[in-house]
mmCIF file of the N, C-alpha and C atoms, coordinates in Angstrom:
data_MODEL
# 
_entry.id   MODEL 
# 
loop_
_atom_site.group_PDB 
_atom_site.id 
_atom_site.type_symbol 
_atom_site.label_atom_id 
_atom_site.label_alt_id 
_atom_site.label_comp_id 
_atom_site.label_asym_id 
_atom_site.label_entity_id 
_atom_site.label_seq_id 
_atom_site.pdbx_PDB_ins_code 
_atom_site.Cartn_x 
_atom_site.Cartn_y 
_atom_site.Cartn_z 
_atom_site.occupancy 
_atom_site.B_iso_or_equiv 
_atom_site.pdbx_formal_charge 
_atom_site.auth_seq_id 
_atom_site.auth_comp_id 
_atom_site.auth_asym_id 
_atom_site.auth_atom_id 
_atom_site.pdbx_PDB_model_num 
ATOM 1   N N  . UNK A 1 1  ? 13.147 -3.631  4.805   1.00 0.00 ? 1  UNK A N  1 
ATOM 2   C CA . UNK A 1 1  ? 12.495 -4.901  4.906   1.00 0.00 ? 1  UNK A CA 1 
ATOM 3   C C  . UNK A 1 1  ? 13.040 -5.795  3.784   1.00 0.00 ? 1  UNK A C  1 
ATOM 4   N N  . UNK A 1 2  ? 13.456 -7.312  3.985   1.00 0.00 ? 2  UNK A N  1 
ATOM 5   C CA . UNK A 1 2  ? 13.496 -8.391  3.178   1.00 0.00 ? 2  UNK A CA 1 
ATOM 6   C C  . UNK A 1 2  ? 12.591 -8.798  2.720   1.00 0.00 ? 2  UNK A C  1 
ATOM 7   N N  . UNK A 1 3  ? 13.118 -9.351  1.308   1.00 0.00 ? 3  UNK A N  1 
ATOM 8   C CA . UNK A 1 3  ? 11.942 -10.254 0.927   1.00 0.00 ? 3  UNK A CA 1 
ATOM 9   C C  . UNK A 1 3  ? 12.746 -11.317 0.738   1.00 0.00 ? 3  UNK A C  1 
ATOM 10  N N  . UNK A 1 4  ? 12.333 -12.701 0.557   1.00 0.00 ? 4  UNK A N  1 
ATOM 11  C CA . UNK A 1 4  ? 13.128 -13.581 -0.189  1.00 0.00 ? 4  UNK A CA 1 
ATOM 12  C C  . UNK A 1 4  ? 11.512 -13.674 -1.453  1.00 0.00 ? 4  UNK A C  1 
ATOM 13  N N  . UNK A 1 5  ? 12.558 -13.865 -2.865  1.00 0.00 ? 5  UNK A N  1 
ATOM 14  C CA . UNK A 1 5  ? 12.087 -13.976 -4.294  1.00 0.00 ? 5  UNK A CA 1 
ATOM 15  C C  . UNK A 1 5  ? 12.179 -14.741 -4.548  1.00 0.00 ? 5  UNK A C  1 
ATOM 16  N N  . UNK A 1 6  ? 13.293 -16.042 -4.348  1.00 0.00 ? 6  UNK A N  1 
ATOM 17  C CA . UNK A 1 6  ? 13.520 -16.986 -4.796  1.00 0.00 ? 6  UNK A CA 1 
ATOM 18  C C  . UNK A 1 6  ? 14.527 -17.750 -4.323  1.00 0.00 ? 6  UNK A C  1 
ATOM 19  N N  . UNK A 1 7  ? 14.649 -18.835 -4.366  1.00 0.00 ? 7  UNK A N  1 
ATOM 20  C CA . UNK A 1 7  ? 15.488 -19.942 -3.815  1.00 0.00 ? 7  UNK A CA 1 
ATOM 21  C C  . UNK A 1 7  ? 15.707 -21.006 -5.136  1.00 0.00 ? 7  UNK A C  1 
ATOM 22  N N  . UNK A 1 8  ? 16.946 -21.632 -5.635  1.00 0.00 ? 8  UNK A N  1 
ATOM 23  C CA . UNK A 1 8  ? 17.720 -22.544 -6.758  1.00 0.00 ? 8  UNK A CA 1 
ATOM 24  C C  . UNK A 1 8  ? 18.424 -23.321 -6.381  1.00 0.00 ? 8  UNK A C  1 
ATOM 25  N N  . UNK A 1 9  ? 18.378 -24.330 -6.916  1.00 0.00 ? 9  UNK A N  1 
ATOM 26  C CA . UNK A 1 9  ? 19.936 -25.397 -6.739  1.00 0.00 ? 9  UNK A CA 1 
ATOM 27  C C  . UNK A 1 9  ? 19.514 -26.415 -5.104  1.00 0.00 ? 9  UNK A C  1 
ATOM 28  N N  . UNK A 1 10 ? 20.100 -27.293 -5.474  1.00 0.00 ? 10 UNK A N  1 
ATOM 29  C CA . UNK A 1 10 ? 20.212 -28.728 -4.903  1.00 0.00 ? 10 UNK A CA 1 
ATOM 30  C C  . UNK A 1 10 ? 19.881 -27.795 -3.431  1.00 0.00 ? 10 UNK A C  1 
ATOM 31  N N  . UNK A 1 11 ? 19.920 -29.215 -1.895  1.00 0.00 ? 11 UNK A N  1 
ATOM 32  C CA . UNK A 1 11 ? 19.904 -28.306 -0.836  1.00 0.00 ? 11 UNK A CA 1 
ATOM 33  C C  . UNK A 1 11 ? 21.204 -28.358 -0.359  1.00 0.00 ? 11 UNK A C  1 
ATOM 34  N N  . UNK A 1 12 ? 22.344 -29.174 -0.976  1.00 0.00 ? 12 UNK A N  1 
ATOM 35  C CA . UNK A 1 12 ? 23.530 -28.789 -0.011  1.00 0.00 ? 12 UNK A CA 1 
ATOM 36  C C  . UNK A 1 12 ? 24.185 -27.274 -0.966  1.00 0.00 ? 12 UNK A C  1 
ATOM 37  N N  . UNK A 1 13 ? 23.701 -27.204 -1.722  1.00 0.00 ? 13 UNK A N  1 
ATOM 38  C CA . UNK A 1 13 ? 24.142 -25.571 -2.797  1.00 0.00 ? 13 UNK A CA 1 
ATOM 39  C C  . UNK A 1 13 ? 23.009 -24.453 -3.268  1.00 0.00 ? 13 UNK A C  1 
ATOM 40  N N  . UNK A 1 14 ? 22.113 -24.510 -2.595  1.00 0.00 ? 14 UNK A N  1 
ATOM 41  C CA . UNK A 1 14 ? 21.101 -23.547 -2.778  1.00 0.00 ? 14 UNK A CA 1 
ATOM 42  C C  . UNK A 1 14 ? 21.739 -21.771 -2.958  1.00 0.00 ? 14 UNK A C  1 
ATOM 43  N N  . UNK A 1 15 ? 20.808 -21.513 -3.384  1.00 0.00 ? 15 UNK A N  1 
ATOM 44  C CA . UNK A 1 15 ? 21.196 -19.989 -3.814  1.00 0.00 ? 15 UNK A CA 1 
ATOM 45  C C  . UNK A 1 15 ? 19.873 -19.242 -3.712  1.00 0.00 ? 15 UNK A C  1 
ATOM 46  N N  . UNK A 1 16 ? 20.039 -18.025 -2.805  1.00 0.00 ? 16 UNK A N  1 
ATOM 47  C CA . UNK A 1 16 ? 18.501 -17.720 -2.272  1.00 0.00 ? 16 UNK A CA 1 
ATOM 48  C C  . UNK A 1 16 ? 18.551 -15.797 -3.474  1.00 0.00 ? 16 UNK A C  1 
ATOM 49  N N  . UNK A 1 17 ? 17.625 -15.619 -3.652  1.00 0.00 ? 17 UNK A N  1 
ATOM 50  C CA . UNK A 1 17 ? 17.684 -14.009 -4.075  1.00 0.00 ? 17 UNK A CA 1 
ATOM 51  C C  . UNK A 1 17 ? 16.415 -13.399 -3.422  1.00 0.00 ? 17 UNK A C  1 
ATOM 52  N N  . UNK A 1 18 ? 17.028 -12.611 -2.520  1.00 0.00 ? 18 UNK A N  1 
ATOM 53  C CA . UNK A 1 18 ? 16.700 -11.564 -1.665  1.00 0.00 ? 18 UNK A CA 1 
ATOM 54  C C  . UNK A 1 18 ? 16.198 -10.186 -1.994  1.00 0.00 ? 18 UNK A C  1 
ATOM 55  N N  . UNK A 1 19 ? 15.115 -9.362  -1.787  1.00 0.00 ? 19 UNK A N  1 
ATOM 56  C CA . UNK A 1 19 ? 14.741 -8.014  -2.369  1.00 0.00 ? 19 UNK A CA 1 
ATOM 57  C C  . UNK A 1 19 ? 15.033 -7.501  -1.144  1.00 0.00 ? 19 UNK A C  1 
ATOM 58  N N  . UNK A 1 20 ? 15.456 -6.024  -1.001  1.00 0.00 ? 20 UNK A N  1 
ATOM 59  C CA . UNK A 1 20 ? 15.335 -4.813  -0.023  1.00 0.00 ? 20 UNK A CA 1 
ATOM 60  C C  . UNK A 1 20 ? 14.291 -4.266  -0.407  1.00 0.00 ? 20 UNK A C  1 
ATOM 61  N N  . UNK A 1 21 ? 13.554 -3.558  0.406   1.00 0.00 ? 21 UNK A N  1 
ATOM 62  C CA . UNK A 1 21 ? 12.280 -2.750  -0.083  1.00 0.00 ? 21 UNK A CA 1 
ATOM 63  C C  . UNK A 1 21 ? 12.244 -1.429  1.456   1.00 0.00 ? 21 UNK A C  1 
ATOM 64  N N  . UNK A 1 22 ? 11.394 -0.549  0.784   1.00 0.00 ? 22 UNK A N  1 
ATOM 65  C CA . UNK A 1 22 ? 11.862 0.745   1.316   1.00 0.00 ? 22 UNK A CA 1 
ATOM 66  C C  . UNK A 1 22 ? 10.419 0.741   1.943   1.00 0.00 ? 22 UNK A C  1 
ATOM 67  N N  . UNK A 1 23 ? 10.445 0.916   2.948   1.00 0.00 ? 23 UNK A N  1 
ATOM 68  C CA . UNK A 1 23 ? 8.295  1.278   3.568   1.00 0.00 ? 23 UNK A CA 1 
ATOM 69  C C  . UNK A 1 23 ? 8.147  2.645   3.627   1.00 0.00 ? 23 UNK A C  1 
ATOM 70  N N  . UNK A 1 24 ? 7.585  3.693   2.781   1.00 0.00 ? 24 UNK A N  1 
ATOM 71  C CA . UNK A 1 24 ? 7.254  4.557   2.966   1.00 0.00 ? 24 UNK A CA 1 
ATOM 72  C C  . UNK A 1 24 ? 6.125  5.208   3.963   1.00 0.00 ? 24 UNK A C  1 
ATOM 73  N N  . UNK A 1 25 ? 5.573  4.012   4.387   1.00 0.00 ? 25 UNK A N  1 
ATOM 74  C CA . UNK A 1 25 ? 4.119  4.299   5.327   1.00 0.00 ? 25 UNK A CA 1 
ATOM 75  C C  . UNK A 1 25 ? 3.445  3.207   5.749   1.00 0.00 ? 25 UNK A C  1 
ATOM 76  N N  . UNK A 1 26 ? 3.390  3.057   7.107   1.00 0.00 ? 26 UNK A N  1 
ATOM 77  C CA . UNK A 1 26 ? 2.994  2.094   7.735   1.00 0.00 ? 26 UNK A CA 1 
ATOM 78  C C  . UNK A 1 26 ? 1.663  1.101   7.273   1.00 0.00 ? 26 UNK A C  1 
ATOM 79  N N  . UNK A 1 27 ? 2.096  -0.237  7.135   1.00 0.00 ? 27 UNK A N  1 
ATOM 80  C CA . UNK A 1 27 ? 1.263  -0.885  6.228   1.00 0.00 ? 27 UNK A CA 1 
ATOM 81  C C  . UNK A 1 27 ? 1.352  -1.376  4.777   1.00 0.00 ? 27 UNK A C  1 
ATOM 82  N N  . UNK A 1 28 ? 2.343  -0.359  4.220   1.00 0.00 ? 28 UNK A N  1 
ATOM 83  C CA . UNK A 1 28 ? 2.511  -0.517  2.703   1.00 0.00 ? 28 UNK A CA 1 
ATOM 84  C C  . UNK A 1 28 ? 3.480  -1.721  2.231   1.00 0.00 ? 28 UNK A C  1 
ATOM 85  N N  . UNK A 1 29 ? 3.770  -2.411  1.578   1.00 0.00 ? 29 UNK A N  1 
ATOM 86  C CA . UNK A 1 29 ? 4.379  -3.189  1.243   1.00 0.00 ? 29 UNK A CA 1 
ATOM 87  C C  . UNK A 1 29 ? 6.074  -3.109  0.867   1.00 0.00 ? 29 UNK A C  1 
ATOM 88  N N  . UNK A 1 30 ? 6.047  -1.773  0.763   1.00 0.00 ? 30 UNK A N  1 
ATOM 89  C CA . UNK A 1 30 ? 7.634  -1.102  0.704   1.00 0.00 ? 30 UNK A CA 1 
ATOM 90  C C  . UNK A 1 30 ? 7.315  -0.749  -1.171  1.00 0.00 ? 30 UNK A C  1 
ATOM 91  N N  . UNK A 1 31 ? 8.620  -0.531  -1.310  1.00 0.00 ? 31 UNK A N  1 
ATOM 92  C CA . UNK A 1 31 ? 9.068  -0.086  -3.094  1.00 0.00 ? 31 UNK A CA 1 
ATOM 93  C C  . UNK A 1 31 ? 10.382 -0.891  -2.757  1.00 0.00 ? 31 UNK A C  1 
ATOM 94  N N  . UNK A 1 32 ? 10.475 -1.642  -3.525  1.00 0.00 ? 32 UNK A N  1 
ATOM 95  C CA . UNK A 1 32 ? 12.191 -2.205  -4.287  1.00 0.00 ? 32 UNK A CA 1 
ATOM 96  C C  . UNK A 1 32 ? 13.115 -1.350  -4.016  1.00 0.00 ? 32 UNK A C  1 
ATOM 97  N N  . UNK A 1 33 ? 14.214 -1.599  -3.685  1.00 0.00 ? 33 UNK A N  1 
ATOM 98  C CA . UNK A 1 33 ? 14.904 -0.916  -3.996  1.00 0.00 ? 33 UNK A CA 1 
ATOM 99  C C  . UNK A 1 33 ? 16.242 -1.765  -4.622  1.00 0.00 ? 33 UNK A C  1 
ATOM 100 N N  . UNK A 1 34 ? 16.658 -2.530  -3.801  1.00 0.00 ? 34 UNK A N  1 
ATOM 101 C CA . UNK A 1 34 ? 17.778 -3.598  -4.707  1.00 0.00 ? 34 UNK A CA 1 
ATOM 102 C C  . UNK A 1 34 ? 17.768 -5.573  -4.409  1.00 0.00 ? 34 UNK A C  1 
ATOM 103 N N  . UNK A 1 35 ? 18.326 -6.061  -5.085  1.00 0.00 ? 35 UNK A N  1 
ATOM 104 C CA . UNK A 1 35 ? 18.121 -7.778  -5.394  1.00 0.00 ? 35 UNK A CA 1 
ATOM 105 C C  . UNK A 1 35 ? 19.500 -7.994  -4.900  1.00 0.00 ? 35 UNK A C  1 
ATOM 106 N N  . UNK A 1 36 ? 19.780 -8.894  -3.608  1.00 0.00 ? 36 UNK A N  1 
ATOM 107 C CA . UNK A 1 36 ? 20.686 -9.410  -3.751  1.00 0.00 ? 36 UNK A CA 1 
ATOM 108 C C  . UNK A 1 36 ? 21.072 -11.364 -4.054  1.00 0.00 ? 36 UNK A C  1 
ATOM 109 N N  . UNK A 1 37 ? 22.025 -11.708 -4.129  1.00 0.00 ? 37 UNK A N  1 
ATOM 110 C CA . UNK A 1 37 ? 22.186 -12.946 -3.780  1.00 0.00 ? 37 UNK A CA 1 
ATOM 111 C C  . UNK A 1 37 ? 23.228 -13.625 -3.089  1.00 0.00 ? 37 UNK A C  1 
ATOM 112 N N  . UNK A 1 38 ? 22.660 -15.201 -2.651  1.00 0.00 ? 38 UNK A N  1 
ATOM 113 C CA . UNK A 1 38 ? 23.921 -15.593 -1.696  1.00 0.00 ? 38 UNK A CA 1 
ATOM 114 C C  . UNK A 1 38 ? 23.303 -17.226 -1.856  1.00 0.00 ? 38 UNK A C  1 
ATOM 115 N N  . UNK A 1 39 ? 24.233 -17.637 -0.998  1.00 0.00 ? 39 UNK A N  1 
ATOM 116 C CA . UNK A 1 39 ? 24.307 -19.009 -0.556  1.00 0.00 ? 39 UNK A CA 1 
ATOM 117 C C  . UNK A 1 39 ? 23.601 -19.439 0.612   1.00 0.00 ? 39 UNK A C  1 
ATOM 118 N N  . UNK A 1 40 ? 23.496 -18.302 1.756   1.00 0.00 ? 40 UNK A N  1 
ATOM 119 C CA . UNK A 1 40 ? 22.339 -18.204 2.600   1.00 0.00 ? 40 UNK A CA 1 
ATOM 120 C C  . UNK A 1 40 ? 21.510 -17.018 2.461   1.00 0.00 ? 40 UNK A C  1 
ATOM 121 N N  . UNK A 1 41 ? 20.356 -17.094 2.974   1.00 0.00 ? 41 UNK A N  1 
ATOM 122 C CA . UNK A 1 41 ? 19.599 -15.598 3.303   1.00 0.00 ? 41 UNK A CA 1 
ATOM 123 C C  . UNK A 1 41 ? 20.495 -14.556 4.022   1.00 0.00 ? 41 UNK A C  1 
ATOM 124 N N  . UNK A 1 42 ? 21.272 -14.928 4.927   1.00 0.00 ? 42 UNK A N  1 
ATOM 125 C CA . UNK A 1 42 ? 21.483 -13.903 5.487   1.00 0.00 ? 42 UNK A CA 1 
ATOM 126 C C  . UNK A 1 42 ? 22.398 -13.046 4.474   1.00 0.00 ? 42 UNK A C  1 
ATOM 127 N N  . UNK A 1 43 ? 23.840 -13.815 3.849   1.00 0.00 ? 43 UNK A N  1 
ATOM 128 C CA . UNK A 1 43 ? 24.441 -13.347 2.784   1.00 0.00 ? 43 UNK A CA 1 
ATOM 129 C C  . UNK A 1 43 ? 23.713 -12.642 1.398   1.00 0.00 ? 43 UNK A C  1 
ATOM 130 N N  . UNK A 1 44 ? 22.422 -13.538 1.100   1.00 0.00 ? 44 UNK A N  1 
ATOM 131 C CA . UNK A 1 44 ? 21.754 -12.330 0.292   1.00 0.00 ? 44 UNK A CA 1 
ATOM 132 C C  . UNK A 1 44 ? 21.135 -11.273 0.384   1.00 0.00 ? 44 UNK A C  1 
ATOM 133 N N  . UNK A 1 45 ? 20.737 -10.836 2.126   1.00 0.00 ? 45 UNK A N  1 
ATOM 134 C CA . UNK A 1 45 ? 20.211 -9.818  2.492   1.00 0.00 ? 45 UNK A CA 1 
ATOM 135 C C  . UNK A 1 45 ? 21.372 -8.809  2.306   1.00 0.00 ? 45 UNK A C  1 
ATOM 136 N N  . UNK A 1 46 ? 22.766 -9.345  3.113   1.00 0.00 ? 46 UNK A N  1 
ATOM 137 C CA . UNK A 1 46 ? 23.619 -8.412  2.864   1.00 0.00 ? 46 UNK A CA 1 
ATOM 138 C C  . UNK A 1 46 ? 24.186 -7.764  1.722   1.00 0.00 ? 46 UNK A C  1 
ATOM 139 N N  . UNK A 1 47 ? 24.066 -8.923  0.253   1.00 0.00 ? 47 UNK A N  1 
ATOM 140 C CA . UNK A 1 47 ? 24.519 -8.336  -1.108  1.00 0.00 ? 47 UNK A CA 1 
ATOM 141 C C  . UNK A 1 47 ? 23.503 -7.277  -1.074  1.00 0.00 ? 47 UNK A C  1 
ATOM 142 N N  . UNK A 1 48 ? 21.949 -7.690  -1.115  1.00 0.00 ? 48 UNK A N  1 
ATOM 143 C CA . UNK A 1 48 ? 21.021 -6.617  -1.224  1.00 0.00 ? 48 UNK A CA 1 
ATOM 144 C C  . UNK A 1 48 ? 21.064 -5.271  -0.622  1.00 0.00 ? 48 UNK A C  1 
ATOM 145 N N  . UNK A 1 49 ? 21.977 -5.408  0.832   1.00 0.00 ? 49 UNK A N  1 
ATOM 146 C CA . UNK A 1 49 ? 22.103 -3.701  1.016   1.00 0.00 ? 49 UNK A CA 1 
ATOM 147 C C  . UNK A 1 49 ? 22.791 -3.181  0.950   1.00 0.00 ? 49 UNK A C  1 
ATOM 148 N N  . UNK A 1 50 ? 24.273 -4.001  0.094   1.00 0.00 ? 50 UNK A N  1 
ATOM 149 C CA . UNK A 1 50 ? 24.930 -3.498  -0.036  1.00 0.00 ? 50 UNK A CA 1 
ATOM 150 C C  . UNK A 1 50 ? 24.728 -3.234  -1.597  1.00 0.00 ? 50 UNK A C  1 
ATOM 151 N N  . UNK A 1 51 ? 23.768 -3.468  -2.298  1.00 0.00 ? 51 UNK A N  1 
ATOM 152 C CA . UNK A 1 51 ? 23.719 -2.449  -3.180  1.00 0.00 ? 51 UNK A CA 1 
ATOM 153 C C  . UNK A 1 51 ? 23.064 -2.112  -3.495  1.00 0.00 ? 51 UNK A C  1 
ATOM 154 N N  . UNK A 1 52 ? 21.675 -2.212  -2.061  1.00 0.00 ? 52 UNK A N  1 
ATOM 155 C CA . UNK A 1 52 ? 20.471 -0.609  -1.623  1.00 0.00 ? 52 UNK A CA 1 
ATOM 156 C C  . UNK A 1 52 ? 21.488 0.669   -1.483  1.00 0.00 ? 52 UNK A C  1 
ATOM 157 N N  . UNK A 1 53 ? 22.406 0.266   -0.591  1.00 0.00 ? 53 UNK A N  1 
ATOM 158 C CA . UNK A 1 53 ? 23.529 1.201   -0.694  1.00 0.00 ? 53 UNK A CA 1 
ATOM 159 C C  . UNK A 1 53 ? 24.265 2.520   -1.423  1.00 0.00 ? 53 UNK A C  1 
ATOM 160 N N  . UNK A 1 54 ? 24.941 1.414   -2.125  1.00 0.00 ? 54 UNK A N  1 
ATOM 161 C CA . UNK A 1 54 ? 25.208 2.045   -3.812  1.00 0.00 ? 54 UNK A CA 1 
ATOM 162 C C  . UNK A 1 54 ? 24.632 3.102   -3.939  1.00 0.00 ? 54 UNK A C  1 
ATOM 163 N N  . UNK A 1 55 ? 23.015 2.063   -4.546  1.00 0.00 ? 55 UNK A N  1 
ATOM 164 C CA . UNK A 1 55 ? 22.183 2.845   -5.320  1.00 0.00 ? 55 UNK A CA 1 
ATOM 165 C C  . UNK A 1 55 ? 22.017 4.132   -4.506  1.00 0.00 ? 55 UNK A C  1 
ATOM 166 N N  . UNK A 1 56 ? 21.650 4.328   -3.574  1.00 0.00 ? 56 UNK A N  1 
ATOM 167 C CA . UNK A 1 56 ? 21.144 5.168   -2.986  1.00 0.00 ? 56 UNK A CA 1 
ATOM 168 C C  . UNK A 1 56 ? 22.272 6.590   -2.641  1.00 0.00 ? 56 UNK A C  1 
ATOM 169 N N  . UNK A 1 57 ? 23.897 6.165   -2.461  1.00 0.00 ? 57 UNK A N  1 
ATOM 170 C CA . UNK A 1 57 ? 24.658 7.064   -2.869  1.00 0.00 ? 57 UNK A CA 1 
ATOM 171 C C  . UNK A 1 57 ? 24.845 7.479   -4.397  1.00 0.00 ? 57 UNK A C  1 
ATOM 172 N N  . UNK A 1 58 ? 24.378 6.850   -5.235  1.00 0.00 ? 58 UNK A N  1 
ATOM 173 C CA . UNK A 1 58 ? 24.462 7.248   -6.679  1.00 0.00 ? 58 UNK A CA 1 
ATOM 174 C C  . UNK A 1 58 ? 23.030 8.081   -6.519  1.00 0.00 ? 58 UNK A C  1 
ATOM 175 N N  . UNK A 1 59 ? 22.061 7.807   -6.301  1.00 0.00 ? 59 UNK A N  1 
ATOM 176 C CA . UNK A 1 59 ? 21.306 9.235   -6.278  1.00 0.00 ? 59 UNK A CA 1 
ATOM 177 C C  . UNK A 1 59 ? 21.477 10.376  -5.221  1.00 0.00 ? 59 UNK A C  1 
ATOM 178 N N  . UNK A 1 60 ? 22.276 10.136  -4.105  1.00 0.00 ? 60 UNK A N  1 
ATOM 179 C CA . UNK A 1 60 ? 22.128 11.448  -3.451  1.00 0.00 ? 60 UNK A CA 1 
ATOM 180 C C  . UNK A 1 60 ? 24.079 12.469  -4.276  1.00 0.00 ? 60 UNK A C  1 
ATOM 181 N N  . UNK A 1 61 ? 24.562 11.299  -4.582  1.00 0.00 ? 61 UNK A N  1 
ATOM 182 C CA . UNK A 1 61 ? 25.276 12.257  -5.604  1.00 0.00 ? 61 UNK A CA 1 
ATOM 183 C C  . UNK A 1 61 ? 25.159 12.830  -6.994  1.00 0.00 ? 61 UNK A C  1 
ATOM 184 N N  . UNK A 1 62 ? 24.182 12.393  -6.780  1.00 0.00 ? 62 UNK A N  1 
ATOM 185 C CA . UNK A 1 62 ? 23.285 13.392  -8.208  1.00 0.00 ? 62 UNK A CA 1 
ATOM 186 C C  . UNK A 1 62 ? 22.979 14.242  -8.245  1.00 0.00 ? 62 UNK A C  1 
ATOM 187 N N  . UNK A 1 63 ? 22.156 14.357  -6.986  1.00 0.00 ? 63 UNK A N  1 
ATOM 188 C CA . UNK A 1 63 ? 21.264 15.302  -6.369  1.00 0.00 ? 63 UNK A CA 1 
ATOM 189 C C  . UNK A 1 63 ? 22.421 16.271  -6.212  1.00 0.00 ? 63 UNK A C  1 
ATOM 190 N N  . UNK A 1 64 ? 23.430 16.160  -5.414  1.00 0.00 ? 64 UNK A N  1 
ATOM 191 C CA . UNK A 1 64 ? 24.604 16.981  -5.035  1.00 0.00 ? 64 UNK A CA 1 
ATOM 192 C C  . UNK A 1 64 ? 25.394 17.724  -6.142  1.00 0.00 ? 64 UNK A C  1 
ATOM 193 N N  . UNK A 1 65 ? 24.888 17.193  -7.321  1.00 0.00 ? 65 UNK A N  1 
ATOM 194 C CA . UNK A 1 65 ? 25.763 17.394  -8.686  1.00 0.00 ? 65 UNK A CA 1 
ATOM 195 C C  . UNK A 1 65 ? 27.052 16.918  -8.759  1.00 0.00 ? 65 UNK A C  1 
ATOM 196 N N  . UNK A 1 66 ? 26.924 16.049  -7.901  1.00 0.00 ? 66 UNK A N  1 
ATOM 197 C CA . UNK A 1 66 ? 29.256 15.562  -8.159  1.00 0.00 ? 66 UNK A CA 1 
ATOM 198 C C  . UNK A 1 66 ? 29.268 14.535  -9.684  1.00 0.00 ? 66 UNK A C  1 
ATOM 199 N N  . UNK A 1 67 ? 30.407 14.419  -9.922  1.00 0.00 ? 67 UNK A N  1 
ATOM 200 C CA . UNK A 1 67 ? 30.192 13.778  -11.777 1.00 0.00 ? 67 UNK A CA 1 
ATOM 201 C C  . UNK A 1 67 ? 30.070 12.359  -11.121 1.00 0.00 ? 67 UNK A C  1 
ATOM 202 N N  . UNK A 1 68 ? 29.479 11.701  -12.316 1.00 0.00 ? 68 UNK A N  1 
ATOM 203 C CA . UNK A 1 68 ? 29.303 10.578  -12.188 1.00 0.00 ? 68 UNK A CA 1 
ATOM 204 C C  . UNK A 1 68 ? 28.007 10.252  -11.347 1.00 0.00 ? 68 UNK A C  1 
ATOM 205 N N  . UNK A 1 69 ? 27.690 11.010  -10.979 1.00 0.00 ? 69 UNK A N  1 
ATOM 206 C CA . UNK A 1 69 ? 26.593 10.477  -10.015 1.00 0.00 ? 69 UNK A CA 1 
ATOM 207 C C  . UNK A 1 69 ? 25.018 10.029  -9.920  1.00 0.00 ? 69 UNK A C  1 
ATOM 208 N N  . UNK A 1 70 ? 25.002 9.622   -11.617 1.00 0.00 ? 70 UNK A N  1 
ATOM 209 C CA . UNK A 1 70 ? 23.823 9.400   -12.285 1.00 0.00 ? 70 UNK A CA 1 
ATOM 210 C C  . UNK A 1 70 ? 23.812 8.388   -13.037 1.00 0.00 ? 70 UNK A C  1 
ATOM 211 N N  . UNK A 1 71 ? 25.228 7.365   -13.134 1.00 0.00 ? 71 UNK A N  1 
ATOM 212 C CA . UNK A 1 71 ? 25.592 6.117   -13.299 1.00 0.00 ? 71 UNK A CA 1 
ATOM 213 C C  . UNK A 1 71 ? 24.551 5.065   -13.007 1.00 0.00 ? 71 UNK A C  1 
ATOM 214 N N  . UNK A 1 72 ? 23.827 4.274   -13.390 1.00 0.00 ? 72 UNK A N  1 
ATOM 215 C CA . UNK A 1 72 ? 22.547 3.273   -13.069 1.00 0.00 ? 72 UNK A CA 1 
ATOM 216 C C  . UNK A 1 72 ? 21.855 3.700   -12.348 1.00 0.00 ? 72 UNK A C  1 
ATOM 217 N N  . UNK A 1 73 ? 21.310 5.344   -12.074 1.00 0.00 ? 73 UNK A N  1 
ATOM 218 C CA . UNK A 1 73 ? 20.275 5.221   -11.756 1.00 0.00 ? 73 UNK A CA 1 
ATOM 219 C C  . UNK A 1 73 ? 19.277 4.390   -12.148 1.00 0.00 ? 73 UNK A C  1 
ATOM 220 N N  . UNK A 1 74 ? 19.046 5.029   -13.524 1.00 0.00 ? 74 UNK A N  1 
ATOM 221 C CA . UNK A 1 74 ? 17.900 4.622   -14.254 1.00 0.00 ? 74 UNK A CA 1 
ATOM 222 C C  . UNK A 1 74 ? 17.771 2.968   -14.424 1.00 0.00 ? 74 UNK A C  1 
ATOM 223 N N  . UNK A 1 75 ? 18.543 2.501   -14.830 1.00 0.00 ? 75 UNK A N  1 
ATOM 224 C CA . UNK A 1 75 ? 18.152 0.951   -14.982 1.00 0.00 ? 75 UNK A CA 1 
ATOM 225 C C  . UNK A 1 75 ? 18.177 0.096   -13.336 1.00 0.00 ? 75 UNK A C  1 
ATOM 226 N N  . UNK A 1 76 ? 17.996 -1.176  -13.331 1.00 0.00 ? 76 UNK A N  1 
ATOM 227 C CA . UNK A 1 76 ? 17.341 -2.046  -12.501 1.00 0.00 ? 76 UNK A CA 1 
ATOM 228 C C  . UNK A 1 76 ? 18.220 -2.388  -12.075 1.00 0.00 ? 76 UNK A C  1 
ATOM 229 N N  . UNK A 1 77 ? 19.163 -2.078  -11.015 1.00 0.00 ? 77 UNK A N  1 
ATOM 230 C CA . UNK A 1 77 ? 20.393 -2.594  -10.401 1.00 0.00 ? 77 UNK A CA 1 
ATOM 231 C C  . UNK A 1 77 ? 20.120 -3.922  -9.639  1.00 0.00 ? 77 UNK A C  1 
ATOM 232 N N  . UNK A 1 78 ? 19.796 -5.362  -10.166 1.00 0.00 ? 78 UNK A N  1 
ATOM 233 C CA . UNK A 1 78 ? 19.203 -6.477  -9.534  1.00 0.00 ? 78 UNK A CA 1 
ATOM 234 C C  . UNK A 1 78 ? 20.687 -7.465  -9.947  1.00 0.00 ? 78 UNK A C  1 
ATOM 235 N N  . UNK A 1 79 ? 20.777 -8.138  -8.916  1.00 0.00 ? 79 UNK A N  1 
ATOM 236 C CA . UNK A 1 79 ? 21.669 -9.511  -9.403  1.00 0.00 ? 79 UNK A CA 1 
ATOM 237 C C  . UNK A 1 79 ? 21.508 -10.472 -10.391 1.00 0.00 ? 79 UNK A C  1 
ATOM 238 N N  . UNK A 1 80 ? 22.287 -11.154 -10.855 1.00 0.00 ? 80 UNK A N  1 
ATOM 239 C CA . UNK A 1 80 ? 21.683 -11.883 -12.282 1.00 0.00 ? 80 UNK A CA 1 
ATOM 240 C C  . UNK A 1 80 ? 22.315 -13.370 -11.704 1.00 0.00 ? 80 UNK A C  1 
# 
């Protein structure tokens, strides 16, 4: 599921930032999982899964034990 967080800048240059969120159970609001951004929504949905993505191969190669594969887990992989 999308969220849009925020929208910046004039309207012929707007810049929207987009959340992915994960629904664990029908009804719930989801959990975060990554922030993207763009110039339209649709482009910031796509930064956003593309690095729900990522993230989400950086933890299942963790899990797997391959090196490297614990690289930003921990911190807040969001667009700036």
């Amino acid at each position: 599921m999308y969220r849009v967080k925020g929208e910046s800048g004039p309207g012929h240059r707007k810049r929207f930032l987009v959340e992915v969120r994960v629904k664990l159970e029908a009804g719930e609001p989801g959990k975060p999982l990554a922030r993207g951004t763009g110039r339209t929504k649709k482009h910031a949905e796509q930064d956003a899964a593309h690095r729900a993505l990522d993230r989400l191969d950086k933890l299942a190669a963790a899990k797997a034990g391959r090196p490297g594969g614990n690289a930003g887990i921990e911190e807040d992989e969001t667009a700036e």
